[in-house]
VOPAGU-2260 file (C-alpha; in pm, 1 decimal, decimal comma):
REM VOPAGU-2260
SITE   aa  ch    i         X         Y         Z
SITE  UNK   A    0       0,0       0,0       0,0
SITE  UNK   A    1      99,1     285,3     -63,4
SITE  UNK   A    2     166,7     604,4     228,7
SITE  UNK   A    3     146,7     936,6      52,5
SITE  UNK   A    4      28,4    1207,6     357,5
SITE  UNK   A    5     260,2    1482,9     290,1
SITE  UNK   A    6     341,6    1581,3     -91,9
SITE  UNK   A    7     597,7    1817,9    -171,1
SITE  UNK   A    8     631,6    2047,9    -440,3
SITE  UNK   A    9     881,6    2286,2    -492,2
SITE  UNK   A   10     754,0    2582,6    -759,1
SITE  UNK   A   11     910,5    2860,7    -943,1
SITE  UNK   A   12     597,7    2987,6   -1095,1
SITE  UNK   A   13     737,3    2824,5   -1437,2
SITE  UNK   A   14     424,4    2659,6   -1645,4
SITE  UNK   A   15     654,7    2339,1   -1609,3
SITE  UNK   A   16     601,8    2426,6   -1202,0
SITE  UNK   A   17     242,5    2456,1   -1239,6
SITE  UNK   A   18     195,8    2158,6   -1396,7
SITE  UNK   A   19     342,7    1976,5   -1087,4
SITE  UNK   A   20     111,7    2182,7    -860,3
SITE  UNK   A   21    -183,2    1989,7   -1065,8
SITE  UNK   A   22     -13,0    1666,5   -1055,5
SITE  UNK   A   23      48,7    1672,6    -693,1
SITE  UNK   A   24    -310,8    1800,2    -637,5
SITE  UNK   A   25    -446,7    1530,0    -851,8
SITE  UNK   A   26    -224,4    1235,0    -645,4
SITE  UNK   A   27    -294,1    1414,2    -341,1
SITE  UNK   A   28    -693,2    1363,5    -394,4
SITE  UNK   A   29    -673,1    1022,9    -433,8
SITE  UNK   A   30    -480,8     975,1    -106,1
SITE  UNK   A   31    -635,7    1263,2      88,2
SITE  UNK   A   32    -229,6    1396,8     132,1
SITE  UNK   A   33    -123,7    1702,6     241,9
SITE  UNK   A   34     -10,0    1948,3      -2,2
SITE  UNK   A   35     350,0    2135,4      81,5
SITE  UNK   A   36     389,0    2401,2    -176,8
SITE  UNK   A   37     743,3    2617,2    -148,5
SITE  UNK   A   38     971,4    2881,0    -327,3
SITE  UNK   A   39    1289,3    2911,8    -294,7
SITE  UNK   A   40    1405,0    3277,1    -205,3
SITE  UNK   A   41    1793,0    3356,5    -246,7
SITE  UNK   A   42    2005,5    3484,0      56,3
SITE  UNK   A   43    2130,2    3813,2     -13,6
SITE  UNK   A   44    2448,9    3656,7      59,0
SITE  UNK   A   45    2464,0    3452,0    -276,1
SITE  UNK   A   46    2354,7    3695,2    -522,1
SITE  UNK   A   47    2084,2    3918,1    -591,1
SITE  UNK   A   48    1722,3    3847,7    -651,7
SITE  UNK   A   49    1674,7    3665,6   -1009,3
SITE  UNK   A   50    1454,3    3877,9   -1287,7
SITE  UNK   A   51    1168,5    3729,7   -1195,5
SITE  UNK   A   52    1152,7    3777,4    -756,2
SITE  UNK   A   53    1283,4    4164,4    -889,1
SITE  UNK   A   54    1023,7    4378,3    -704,5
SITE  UNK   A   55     865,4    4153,6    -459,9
SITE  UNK   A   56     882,8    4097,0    -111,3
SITE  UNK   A   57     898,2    3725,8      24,4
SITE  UNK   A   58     537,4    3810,9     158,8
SITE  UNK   A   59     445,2    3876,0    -164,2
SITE  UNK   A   60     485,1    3595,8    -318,6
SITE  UNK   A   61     389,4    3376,0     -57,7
SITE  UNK   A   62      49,3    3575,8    -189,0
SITE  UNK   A   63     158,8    3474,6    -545,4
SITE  UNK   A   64     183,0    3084,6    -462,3
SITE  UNK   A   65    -204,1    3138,0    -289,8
SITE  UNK   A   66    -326,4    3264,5    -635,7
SITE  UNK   A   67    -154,4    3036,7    -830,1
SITE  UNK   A   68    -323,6    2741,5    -622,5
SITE  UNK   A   69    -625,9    2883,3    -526,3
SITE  UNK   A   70    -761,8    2825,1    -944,9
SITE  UNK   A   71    -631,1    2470,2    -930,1
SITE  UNK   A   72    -812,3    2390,9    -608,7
SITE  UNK   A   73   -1137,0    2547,5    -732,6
SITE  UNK   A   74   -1175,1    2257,4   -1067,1
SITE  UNK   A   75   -1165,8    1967,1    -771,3
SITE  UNK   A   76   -1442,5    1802,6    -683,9
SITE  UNK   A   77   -1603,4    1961,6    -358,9
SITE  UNK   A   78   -1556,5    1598,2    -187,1
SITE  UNK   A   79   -1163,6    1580,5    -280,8
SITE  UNK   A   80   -1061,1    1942,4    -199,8
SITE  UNK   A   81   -1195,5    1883,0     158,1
SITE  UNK   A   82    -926,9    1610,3     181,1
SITE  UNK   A   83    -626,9    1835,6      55,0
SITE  UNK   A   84    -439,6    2022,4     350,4
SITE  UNK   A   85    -277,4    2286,2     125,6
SITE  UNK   A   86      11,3    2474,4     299,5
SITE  UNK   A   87     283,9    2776,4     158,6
SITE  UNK   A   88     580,9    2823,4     244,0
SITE  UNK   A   89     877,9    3074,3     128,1
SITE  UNK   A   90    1212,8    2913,4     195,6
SITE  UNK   A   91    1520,6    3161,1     210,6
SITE  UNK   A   92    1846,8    2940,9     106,0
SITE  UNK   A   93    2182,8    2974,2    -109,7
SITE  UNK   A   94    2137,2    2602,2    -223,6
SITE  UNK   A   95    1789,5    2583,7    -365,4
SITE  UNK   A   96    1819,4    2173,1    -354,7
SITE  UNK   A   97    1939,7    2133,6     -46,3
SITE  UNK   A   98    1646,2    2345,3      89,8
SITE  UNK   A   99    1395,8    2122,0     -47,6
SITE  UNK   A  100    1598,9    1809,9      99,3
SITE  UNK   A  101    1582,7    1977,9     422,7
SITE  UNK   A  102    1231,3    2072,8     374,6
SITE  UNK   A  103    1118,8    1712,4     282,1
SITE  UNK   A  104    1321,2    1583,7     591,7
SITE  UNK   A  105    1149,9    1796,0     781,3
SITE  UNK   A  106     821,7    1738,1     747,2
SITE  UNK   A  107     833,1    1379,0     665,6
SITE  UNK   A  108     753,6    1433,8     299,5
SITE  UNK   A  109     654,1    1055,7     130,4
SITE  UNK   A  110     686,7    1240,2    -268,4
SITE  UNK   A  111     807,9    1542,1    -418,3
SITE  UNK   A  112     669,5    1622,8    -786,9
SITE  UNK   A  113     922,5    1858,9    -953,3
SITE  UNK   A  114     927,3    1993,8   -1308,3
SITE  UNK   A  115    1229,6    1894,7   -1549,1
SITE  UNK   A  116    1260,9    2293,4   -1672,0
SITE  UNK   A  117    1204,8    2617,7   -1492,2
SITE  UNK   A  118    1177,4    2988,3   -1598,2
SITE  UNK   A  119    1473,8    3076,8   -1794,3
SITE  UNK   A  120    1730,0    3314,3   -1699,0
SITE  UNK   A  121    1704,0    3199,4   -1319,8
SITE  UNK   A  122    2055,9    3030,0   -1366,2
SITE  UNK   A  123    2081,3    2749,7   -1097,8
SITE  UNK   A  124    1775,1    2827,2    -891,0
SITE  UNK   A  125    1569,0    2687,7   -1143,8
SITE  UNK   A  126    1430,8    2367,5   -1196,9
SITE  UNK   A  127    1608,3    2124,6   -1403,9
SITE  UNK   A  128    1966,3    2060,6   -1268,6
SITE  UNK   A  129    1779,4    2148,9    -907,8
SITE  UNK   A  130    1544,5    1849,4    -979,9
SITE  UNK   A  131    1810,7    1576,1   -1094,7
SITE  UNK   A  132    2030,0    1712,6    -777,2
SITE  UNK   A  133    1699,4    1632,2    -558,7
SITE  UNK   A  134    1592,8    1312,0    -734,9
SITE  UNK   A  135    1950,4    1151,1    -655,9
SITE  UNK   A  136    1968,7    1255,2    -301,2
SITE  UNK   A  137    1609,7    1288,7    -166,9
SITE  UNK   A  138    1506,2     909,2      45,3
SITE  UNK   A  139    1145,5     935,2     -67,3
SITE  UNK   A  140    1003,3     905,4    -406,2
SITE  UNK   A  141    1081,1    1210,5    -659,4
SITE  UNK   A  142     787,0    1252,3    -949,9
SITE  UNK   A  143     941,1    1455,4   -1216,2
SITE  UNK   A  144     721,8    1590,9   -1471,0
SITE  UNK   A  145     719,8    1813,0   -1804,2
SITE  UNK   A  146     518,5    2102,5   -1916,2
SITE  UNK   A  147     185,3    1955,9   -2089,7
SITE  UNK   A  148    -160,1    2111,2   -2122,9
SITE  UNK   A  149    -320,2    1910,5   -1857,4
SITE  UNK   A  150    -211,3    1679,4   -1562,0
SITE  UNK   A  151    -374,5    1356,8   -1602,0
SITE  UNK   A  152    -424,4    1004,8   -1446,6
SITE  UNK   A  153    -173,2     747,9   -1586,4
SITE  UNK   A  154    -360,2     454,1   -1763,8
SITE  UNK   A  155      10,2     315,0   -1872,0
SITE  UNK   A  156     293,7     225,3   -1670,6
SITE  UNK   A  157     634,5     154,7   -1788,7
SITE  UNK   A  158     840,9     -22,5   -1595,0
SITE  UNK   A  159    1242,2     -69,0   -1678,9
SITE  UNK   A  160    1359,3    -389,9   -1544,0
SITE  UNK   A  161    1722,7    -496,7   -1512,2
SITE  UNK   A  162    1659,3    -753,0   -1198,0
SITE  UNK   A  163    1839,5    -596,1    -915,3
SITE  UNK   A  164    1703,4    -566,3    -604,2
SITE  UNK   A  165    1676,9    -159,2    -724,4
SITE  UNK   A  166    1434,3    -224,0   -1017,0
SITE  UNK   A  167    1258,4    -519,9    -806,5
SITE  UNK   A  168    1223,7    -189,1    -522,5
SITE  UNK   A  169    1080,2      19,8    -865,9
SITE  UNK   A  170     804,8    -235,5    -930,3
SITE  UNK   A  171     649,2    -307,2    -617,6
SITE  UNK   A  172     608,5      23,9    -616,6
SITE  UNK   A  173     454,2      21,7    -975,8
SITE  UNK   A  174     214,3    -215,4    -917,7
SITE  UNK   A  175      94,2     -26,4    -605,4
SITE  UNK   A  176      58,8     306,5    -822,8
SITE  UNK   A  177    -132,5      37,6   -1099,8
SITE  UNK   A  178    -359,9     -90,7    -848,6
SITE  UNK   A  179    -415,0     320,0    -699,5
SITE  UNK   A  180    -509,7     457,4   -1114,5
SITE  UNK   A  181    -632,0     113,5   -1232,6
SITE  UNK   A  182    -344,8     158,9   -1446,0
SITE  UNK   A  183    -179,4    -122,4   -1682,2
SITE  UNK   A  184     193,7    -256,0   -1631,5
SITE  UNK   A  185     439,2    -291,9   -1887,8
SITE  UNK   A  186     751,3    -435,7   -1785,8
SITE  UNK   A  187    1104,9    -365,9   -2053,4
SITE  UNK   A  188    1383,5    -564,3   -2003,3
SITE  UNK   A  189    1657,4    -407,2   -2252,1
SITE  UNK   A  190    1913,0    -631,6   -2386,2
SITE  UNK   A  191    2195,5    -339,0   -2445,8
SITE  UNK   A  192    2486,5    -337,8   -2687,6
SITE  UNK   A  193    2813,2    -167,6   -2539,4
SITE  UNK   A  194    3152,4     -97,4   -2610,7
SITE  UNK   A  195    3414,6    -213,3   -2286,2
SITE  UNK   A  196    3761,3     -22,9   -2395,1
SITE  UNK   A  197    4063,7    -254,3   -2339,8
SITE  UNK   A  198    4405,5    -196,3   -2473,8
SITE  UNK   A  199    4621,9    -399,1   -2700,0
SITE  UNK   A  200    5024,9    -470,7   -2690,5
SITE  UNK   A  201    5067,4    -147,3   -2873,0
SITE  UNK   A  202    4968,8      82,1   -2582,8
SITE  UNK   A  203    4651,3     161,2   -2838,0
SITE  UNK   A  204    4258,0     125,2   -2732,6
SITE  UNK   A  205    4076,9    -137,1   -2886,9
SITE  UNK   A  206    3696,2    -154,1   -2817,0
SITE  UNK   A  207    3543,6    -486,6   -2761,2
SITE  UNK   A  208    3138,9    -525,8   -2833,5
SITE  UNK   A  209    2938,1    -639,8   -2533,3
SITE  UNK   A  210    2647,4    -853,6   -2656,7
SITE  UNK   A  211    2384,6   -1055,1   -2418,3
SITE  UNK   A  212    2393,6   -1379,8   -2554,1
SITE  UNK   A  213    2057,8   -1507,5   -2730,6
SITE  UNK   A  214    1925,9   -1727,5   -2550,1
SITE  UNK   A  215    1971,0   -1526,6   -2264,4
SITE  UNK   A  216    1781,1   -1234,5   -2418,1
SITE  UNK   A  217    1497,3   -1541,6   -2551,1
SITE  UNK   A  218    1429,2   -1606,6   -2180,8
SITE  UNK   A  219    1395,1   -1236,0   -2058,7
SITE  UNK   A  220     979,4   -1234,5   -2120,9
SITE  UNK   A  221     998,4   -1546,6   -1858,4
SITE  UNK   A  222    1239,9   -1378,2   -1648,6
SITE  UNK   A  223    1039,5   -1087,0   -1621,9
SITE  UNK   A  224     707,1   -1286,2   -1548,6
SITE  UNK   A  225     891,0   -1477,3   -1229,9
SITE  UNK   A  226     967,8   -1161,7   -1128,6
SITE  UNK   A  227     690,9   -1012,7   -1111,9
SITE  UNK   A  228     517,3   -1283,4    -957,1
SITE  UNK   A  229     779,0   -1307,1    -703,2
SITE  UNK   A  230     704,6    -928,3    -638,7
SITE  UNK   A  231     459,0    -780,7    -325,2
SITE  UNK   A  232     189,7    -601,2    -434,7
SITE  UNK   A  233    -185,1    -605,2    -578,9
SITE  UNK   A  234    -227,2    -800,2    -903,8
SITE  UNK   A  235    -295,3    -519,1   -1192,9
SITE  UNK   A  236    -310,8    -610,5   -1555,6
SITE  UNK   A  237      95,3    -661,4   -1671,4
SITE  UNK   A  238     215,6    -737,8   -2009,0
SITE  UNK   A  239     622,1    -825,3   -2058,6
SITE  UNK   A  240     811,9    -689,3   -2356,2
SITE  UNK   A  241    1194,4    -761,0   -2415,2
SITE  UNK   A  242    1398,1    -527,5   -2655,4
SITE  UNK   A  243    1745,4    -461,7   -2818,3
SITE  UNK   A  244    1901,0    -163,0   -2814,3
SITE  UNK   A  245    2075,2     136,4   -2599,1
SITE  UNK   A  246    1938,3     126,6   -2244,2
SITE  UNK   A  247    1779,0     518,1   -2245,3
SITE  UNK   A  248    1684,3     544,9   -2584,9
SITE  UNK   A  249    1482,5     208,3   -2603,3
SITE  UNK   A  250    1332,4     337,9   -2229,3
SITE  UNK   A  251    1205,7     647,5   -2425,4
SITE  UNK   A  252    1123,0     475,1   -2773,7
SITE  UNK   A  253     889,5     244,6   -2568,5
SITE  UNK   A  254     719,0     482,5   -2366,2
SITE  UNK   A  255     616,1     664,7   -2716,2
SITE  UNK   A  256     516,2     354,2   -2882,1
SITE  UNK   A  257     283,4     223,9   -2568,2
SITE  UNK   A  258     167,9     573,0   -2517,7
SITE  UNK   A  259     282,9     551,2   -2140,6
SITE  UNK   A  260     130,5     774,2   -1876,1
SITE  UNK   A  261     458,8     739,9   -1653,9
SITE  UNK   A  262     747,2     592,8   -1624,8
SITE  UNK   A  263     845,3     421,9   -1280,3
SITE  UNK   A  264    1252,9     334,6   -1217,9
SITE  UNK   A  265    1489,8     324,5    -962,7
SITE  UNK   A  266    1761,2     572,8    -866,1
SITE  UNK   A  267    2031,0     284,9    -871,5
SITE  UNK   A  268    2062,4     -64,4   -1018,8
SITE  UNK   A  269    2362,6    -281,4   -1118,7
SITE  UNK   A  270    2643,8     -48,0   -1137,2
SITE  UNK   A  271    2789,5    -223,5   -1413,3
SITE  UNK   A  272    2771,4     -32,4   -1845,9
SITE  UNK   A  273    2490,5    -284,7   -1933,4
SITE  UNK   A  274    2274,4    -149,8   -1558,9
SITE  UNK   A  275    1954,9      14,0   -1673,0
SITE  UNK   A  276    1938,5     238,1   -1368,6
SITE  UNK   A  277    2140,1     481,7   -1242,4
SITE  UNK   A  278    2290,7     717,7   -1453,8
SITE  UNK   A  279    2018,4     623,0   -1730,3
SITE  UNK   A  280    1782,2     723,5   -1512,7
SITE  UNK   A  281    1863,7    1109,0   -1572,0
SITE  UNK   A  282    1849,4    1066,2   -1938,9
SITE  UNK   A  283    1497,2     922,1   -1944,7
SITE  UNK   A  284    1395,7    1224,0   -1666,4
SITE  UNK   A  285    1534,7    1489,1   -1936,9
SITE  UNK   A  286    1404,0    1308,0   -2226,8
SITE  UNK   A  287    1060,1    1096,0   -2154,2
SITE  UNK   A  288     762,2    1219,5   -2321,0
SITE  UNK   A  289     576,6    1154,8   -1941,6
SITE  UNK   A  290     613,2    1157,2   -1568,9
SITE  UNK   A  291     925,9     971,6   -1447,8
SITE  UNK   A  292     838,6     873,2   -1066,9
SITE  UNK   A  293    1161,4     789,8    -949,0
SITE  UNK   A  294    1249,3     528,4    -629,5
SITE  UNK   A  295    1508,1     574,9    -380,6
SITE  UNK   A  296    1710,0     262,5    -344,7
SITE  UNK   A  297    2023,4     271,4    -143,7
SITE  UNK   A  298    2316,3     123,7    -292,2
SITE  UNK   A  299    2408,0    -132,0    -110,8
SITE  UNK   A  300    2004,7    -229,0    -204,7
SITE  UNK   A  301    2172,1    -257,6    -521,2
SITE  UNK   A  302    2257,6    -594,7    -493,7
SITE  UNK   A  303    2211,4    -853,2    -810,0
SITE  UNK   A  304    1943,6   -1091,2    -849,8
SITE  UNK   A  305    2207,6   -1280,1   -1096,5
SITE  UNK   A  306    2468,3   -1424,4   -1160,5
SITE  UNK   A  307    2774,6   -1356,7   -1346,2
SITE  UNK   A  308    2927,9   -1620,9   -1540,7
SITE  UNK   A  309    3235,8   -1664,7   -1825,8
SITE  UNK   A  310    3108,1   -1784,3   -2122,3
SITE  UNK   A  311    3335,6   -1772,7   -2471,0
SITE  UNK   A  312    3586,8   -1536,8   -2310,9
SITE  UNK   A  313    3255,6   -1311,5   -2231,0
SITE  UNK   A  314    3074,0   -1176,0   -1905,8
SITE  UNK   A  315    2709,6   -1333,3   -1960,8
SITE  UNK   A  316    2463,6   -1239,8   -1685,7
SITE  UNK   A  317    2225,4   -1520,5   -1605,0
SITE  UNK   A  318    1898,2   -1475,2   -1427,2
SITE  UNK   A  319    1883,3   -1715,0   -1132,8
């Protein structure tokens, strides 16, 4: 089940901002959470007040976040704004995403929702770089989400899979958010192509192809089905797909071609060039054509659910 009281969401008035503020709202009536909205206002000490805080007082536009929410609240349902405990805050910092880890600490926050851009010409107190700094450091759930005309439900859930203990983490979650929107699963396994650089007697680099060897990538689809019914969590409708390609760009290429609603992944996974998670993660955030609700997973959570075995001079992971 899953424990969303206190939401998060940190705004700079940016559409991209706004569109969190409905996102949040919309999650938030479903759980009957509380709704933490903030701004980030810059110490005097770290540089003057961007373009757009020019001419306002922090009291001002704690005023400014109450009329950009106010409209929002007003298209709910009389039954589900009742639910919503919708506070403001103003948050004076030099490190904009350290003040919204502190924040979330603070009051026990169980998601943040974040846009991927801000307002230009804020430099770093925007959001963008602020949001992948808080999605990699922040323990709960981060829900990162691009400008669009209109937050909606998610009907489709993609899932990337890479069986660690991190992606296991990511769906149990996912099937929890399924069950929640009486949403469909899709689980993606990608079998990814690499280079590993090695050098020859010369002193030269040579780059060796990394390939997952067939029959490996044949018994993925089964793979992916004992995992998920090895997985906690209410049964939702789940289909398994298994693709070739780079790791990111497959991610995004299947979230277009199932029309997903969001995609759900960890923050970590196997550490190794063929991982899915990790540093992929960011990509997808910047580049997904939805939501990317992101799972904290510590690293040592990180932990393979295979084996790794030699095979014609070749590292082959095997599924146990």
């Amino acid at each position: 089940m899953l424990h969303l009281r206190n939401i998060l969401v940190p705004i700079d008035f940016s559409p991209c901002s706004e569109v969190a503020v409905q996102t949040a709202l919309e999650v938030a009536g479903r759980v009957g959470g509380n709704l933490h909205l903030m701004h980030v206002w810059p110490k005097a000490s770290a540089f003057e007040a961007t373009p757009f805080q020019a001419g306002f007082s922090p009291a001002e536009m704690y005023l400014r976040i109450q009329e950009l929410v106010e409209p929002l609240l007003g298209h709910l349902e009389t039954a589900v704004r009742n639910q919503i405990d919708v506070t403001h805050d103003t948050v004076q910092a030099e490190h904009p995403a350290q003040a919204i880890l502190s924040y979330a600490q603070a009051y026990n926050t169980d998601l943040i929702v974040m846009g991927t851009h801000g307002r230009r010409g804020l430099k770093h107190w925007i959001l963008g770089s602020v949001t992948e700094e808080v999605l990699h450091e922040a323990v709960c759930p981060v829900m990162a989400v691009r400008e669009k005309k209109k937050a909606t439900a998610p009907q489709q859930i993609l899932v990337p899979i890479d069986f660690s203990e991190a992606s296991g983490k990511a769906l149990a979650h996912a099937k929890n958010l399924a069950s929640l929107y009486e949403a469909e699963l899709t689980l993606l396994f990608v079998a990814e192509e690499y280079y590993v650089p090695n050098f020859s007697d010369t002193g030269l680099p040579v780059f060796t192809l990394f390939q997952f060897d067939p029959e490996i990538t044949a018994q993925a689809a089964e793979a992916l089905r004992l995992l998920d019914d090895g997985t906690l969590g209410p049964e939702v409708a789940t289909t398994y797909l298994v693709r070739k390609g780079q790791a990111h760009r497959t991610i995004i290429s299947v979230a277009k071609e199932k029309q997903a609603d969001l995609i759900v992944m960890a923050t970590h996974g196997l550490g190794q060039p063929h991982g899915l998670i990790g540093s992929v993660t960011n990509r997808v955030v910047r580049l997904a054509p939805c939501p990317v609700w992101t799972i904290h997973v510590e690293k040592d959570e990180g932990a393979r659910l295979h084996r790794i075995v030699e095979t014609n001079e070749e590292r082959i992971p095997v599924t146990t």
